[in-house]
C-alpha positions in Angstrom: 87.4 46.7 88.4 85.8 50.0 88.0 87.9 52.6 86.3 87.9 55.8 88.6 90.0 59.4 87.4 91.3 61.3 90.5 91.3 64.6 90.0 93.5 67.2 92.3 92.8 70.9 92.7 94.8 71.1 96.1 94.1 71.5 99.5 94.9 71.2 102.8 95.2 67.4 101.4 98.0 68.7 99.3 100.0 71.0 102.3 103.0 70.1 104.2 104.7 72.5 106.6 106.8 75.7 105.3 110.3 75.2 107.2 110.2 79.0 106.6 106.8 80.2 107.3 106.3 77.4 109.9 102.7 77.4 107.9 100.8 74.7 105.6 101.5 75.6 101.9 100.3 73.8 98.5 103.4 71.4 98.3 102.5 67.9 97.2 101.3 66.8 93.4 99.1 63.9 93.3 101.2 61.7 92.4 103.0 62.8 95.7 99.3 62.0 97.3 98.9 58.3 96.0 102.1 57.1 96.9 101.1 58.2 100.5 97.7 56.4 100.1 98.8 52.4 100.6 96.3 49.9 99.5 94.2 52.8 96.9 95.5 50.9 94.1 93.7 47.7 94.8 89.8 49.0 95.0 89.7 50.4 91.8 91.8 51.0 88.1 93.0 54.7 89.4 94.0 57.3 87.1 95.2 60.9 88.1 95.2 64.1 86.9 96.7 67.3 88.6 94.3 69.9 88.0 95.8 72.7 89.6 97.7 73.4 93.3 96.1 76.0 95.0 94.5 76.3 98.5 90.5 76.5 98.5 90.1 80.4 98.8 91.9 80.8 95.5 89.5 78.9 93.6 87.2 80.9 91.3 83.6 80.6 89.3 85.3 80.5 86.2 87.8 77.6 87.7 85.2 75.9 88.8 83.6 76.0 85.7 86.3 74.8 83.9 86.6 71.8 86.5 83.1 70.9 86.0 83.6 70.6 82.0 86.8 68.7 82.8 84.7 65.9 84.5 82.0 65.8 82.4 84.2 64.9 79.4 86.5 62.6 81.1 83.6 60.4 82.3 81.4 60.8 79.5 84.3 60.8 76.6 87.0 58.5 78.0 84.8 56.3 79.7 85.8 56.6 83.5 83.1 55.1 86.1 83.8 57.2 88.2 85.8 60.5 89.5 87.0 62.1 92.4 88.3 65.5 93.5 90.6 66.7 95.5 89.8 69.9 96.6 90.5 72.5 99.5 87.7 72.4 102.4 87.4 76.4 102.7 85.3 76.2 98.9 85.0 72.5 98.3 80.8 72.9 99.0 80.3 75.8 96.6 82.6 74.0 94.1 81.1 70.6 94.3 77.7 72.4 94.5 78.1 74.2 90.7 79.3 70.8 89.6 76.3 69.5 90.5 74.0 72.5 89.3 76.2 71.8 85.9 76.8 68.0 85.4 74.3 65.9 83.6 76.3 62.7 84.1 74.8 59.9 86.2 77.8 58.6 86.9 79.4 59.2 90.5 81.2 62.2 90.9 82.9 62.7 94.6 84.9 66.0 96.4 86.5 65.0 99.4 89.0 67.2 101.4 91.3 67.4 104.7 91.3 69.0 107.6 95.2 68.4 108.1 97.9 69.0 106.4 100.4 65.9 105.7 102.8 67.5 108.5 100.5 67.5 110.9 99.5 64.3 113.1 96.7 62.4 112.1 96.4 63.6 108.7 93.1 62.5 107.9 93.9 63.0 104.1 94.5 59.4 102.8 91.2 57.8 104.8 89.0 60.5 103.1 90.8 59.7 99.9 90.2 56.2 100.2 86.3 56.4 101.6 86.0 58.5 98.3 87.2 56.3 95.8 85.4 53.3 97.6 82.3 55.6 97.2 82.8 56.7 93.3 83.4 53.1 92.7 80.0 52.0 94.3 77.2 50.9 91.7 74.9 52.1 94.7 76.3 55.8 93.9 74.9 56.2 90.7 71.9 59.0 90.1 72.5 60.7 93.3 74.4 63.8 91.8 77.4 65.1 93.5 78.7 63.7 96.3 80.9 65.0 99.0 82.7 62.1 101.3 84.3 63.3 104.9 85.2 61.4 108.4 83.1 58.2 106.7 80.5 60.1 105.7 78.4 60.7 102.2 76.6 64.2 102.1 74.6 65.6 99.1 76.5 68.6 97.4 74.0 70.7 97.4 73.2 70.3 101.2 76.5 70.2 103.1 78.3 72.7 104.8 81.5 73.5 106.3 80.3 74.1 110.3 83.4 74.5 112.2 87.2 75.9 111.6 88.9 73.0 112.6 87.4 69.8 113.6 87.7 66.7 111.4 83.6 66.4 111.5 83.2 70.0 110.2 81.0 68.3 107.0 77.5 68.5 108.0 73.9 68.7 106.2 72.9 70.7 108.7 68.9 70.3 107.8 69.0 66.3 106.7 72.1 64.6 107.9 74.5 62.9 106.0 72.9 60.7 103.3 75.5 57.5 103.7 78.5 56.3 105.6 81.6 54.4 104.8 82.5 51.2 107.2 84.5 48.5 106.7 85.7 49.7 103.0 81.5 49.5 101.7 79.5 52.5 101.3 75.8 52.5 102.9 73.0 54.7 102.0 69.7 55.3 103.7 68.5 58.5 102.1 68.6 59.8 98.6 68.3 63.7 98.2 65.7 63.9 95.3 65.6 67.9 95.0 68.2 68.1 92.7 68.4 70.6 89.5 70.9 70.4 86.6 71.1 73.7 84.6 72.6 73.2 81.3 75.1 76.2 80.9 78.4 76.8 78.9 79.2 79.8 81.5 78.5 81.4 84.5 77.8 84.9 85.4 80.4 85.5 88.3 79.5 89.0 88.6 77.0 88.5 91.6 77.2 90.2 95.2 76.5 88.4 98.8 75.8 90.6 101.6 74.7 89.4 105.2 72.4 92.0 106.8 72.5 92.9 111.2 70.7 95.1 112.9 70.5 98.6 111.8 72.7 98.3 108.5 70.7 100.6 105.6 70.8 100.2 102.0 74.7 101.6 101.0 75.8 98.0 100.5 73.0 97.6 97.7 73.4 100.5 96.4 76.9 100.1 95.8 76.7 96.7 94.4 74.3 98.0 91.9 76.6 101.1 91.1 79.7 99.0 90.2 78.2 96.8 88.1 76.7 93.4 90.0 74.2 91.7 88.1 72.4 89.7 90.9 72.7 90.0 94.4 71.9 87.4 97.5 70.8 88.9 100.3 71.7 87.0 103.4 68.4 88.1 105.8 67.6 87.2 109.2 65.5 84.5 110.7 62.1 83.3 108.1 64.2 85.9 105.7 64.0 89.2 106.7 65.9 92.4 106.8 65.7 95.8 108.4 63.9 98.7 107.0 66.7 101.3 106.1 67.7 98.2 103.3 64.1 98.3 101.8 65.1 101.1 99.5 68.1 99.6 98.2 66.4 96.4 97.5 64.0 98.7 94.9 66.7 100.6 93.9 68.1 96.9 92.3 65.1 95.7 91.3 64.5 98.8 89.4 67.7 97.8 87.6 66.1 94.7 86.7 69.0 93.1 89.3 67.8 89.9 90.7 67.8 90.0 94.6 67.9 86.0 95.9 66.8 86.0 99.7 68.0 83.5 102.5 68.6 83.1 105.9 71.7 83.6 107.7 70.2 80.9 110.3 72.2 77.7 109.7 69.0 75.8 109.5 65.9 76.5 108.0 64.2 77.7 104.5 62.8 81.1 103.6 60.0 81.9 103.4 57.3 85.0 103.0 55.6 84.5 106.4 55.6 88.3 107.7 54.4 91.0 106.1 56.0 94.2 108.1 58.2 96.5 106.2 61.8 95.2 105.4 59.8 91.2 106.0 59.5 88.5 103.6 55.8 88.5 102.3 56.9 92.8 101.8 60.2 91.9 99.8 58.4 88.9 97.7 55.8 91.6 96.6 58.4 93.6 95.2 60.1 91.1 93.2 62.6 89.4 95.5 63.2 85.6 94.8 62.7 83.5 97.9 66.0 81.0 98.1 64.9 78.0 100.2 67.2 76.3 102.2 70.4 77.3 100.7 73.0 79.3 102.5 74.7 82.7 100.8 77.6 81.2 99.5 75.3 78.6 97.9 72.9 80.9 96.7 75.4 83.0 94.9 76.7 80.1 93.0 73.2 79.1 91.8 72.4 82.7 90.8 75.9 82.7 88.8 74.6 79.6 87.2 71.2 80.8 86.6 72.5 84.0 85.2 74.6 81.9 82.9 71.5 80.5 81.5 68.7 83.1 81.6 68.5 86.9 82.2 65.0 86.4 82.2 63.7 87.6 85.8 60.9 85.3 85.9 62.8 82.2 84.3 65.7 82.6 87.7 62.3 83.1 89.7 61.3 79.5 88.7 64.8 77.9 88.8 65.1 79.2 92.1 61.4 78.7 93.5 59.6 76.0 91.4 60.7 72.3 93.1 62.5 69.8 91.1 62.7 65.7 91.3 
């Protein structure tokens, strides 16, 4: 029996209803969670740890750091096969994606989440639990870097997203689909994600700045990011990765800095990349110095640039981690 550590940072998986507020609060340990979750105990040796209590908003760079050293030395030093976390839906992708970015492991490392609280009917919290530990414990999960397991699915870290407020299907990879299912307790796969980096850091630079651009927005938002101290920016652009011209002077203003500007799409689907060349367009921003940041979305972005910046400060090393392809 495969020896799994379930880690819990909170979550809607954690929430019952307030009698005061009439609202889902952090409430439940997970110890709580387990003894809600009938039949766990029997797929693998489970262990638990309660890493913290807090909804997903509150988590931070720095926390999710520490989260990310936590798991490496429990399955690396105390010889788990396995773990699984607990975490709040609103962050779990950019968590689970700087785990990934950070973990060297091959062993199986899985976030899963809820979309309702225990109070609420049809709390989908001890399914999801259960489709994850079946998933960490899975000899087929090995080498495929961090995992993220929701309504029977099995989605690459680094590729899923959070697509809709509410719905219990709201975990999508948007460009690839999901890369495995969970049915009948056994965990299928029929793609492997093989673009995957690992970036060996101790710390991460949190001090980076997202901003998503719309029509007719200038370059104040730059220039303020660069005046109170950012050191990298992600600059959300529209469509192929392009942004209006009033920006274009802000963008130099950083760069001038020797700021790194990361450039994606706001599109939900679809990679960068320097195909016009009209003020304020890609192949015009690329010639200045801005790094082009495939498919990833802002809030993705931003965590690898905190990662990268954790690493390097080299301009031109955080031009190849971001642009160079990796198997």
């Amino acid at each position: 029996m495969k020896k799994i550590i379930i880690i819990f940072t909170g979550g809607t998986i954690a929430m019952r209803n307030d009698a005061v507020t009439n609202a889902s609060v952090p409430a439940m340990t997970g110890e709580d969670i387990l003894k809600m979750t009938p039949g766990i105990e029997t797929i693998a040796d489970i262990h638990f740890l309660d890493f913290s209590m807090i909804p997903g908003p509150h988590m931070t760079p720095n926390k999710m750091m520490e989260l990310s050293k936590l798991i490496q030395y429990k399955l690396e030093s105390e010889g788990y096969d396995g773990a699984v976390v607990t975490h709040g839906t609103d962050s779990l992708e950019e968590t689970a994606y700087l785990v990934d970015l950070t973990s060297i492991t091959e062993k199986p490392i899985v976030f899963v989440g809820a979309m309702k609280s225990s109070s609420e009917l049809g709390w989908d919290g001890p399914v999801n639990l259960i489709d994850a530990v079946y998933t960490a414990a899975s000899n087929e999960s090995w080498c495929r870097g961090v995992l993220v397991v929701m309504n029977n699915e099995v989605h690459s870290a680094s590729q899923v997203t959070k697509t809709n407020t509410h719905t219990l299907d709201t975990f999508k990879s948007v460009d690839f689909g999901p890369i495995g299912f969970i049915d009948n307790n056994k965990v299928y796969y029929y793609q492997r994600y093989t673009k995957r980096q690992c970036i060996p850091v101790e710390g991460v630079d949190d001090r980076v700045d997202l901003i998503k651009c719309a029509c007719g927005m200038d370059d104040k938002l730059l220039r303020f990011c660069v005046d109170s101290g950012a050191h990298g920016i992600v600059i959300e652009g529209m469509g192929r990765g392009n942004i209006p011209p009033e920006m274009v002077p802000g963008v130099e203003y950083a760069l001038s800095k020797n700021i790194p500007i990361i450039l994606v799409s706001r599109c939900l689907k679809g990679k960068v990349l320097d195909s016009y060349g009209y003020i304020g367009a890609g192949r015009d921003l690329t010639q200045k110095g801005v790094i082009l940041g495939d498919n990833l979305q802002g809030q993705k972005a931003r965590i690898k640039l905190m990662v990268a910046l954790g690493y390097t400060k080299n301009i031109s090393e955080i031009k190849d981690i971001f642009e160079r392809n990796y198997y």
